[in-house]
N, C-alpha and C positions, 0 to 999 in steps of 0.2 A: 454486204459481206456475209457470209453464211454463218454459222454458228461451227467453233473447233469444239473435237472435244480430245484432247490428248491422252494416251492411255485406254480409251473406248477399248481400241484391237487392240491385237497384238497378234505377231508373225516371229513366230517360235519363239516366243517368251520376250520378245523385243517390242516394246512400247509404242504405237504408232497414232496417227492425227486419224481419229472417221471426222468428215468434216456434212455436217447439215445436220435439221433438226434430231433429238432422239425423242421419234414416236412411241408412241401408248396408245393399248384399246381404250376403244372410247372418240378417239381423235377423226376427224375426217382423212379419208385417205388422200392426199395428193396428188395429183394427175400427175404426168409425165409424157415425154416423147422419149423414144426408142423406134431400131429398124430392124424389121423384120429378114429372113432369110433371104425375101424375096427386092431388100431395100427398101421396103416401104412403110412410112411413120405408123406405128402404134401407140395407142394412150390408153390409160386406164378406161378414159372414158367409152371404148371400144370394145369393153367387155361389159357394161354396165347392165344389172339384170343379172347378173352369173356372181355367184360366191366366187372367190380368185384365192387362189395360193401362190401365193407372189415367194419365189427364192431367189435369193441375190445371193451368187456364188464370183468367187474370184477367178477362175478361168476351166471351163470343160476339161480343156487337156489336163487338170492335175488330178490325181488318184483321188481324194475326198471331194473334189465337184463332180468326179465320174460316179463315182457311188452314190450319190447326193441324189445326181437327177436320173439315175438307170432307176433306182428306187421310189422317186417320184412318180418316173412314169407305170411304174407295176402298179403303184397303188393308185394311179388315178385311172386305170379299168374299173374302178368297184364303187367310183364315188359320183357317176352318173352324167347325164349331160346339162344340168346345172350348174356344176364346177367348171372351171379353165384352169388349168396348171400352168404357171409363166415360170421361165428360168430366164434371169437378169445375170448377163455376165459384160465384159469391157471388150470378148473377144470380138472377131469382125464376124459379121452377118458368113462370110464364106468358111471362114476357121468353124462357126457354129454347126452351119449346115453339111460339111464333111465328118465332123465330130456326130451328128446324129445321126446320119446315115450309116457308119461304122457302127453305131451304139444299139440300132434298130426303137432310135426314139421315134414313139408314134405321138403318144399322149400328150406329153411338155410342150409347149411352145416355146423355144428359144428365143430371144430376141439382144440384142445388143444396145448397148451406151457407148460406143464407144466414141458418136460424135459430139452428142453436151454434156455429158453427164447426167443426163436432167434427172433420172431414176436415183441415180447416187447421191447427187444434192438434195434432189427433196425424201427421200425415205433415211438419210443423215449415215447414208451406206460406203460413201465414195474414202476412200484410204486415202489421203491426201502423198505422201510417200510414195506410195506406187502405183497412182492412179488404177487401181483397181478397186470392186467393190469387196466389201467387208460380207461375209459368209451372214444371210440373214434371212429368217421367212415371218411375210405376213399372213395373215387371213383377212381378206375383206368383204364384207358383206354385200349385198345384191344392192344395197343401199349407200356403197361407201363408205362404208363404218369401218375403219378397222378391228375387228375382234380378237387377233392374237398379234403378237409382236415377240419373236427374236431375236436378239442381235450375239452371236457364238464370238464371244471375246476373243480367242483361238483362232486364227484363221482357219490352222491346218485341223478343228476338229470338226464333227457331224452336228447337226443340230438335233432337235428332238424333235424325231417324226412322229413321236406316238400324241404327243403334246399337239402338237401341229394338224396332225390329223384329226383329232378330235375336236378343235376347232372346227375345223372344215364341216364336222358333221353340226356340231351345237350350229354354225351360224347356218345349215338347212335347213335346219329346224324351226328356225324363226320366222 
């Protein structure tokens, strides 16, 4: 049985279950399975070597995950081919890939949970309530280290990309 944590989120001020561990830098990163646009399984380990910006958003279509990852993707022109930028959301690989096409995402790679949760469970993102993920960004190091950790109590707000991105660069650095 996973770990609850009640109260974690919340979805306009209403109290709700993220359900699976809550990480800390420091921590090993988790693998996971997720499907790509094109349907096919994706895992941490599949980046392995690359600093990762890992964002778990709740669904493309809504106004702050559109802001979220059209900003993601500007800023990950300038942070090189070292980086991968992941955006984790519940939608379907198809909902994803029309959503970035409209959006002209080149940078992010989209990918979905939407068949085990496995990304939601093990980074402790999954909304038990409305099975969607809780609005969150990692930094993981080329190492599997996680170095930064997120989790926007708010659904409906932004995280801190400046915090975030600067991660991104300390764990280049390393």
């Amino acid at each position: 049985m996973s770990e609850e944590r009640y109260g974690d989120v919340t979805f306009k001020g209403k109290a709700l279950t993220a359900v699976g561990p809550r990480l800390k830098p420091g921590d090993k990163a988790p693998d996971f399975s997720v499907v790509n646009g094109k349907l096919e399984e994706e895992t941490l380990a599949g980046t392995r070597g690359k600093v990762r910006l890992i964002a778990a958003v709740p669904s493309l279509d809504t106004p702050v995950c559109d802001t979220e990852t059209r900003r993601f993707n500007e800023e990950a022109a300038s942070l090189g081919a070292d980086v991968v930028v992941l955006t984790v959301s519940m939608d379907l690989p198809f909902a994803q890939n029309r959503w970035c096409a409209a959006a002209g995402i080149q940078r992010v790679r989209t990918l979905s949970d939407h068949r085990t949760a496995s990304f939601g469970l093990n980074y402790g993102v999954l909304v038990k309530e409305l099975r969607l993920l809780q609005r969150a960004v990692f930094v993981v190091d080329k190492a599997d280290t996680i170095r930064y950790v997120e989790y926007v109590k708010e659904i409906g707000q932004e995280p801190d990309y400046a915090a975030a991105l600067a991660a991104v660069e300390e764990a280049l650095a390393r």
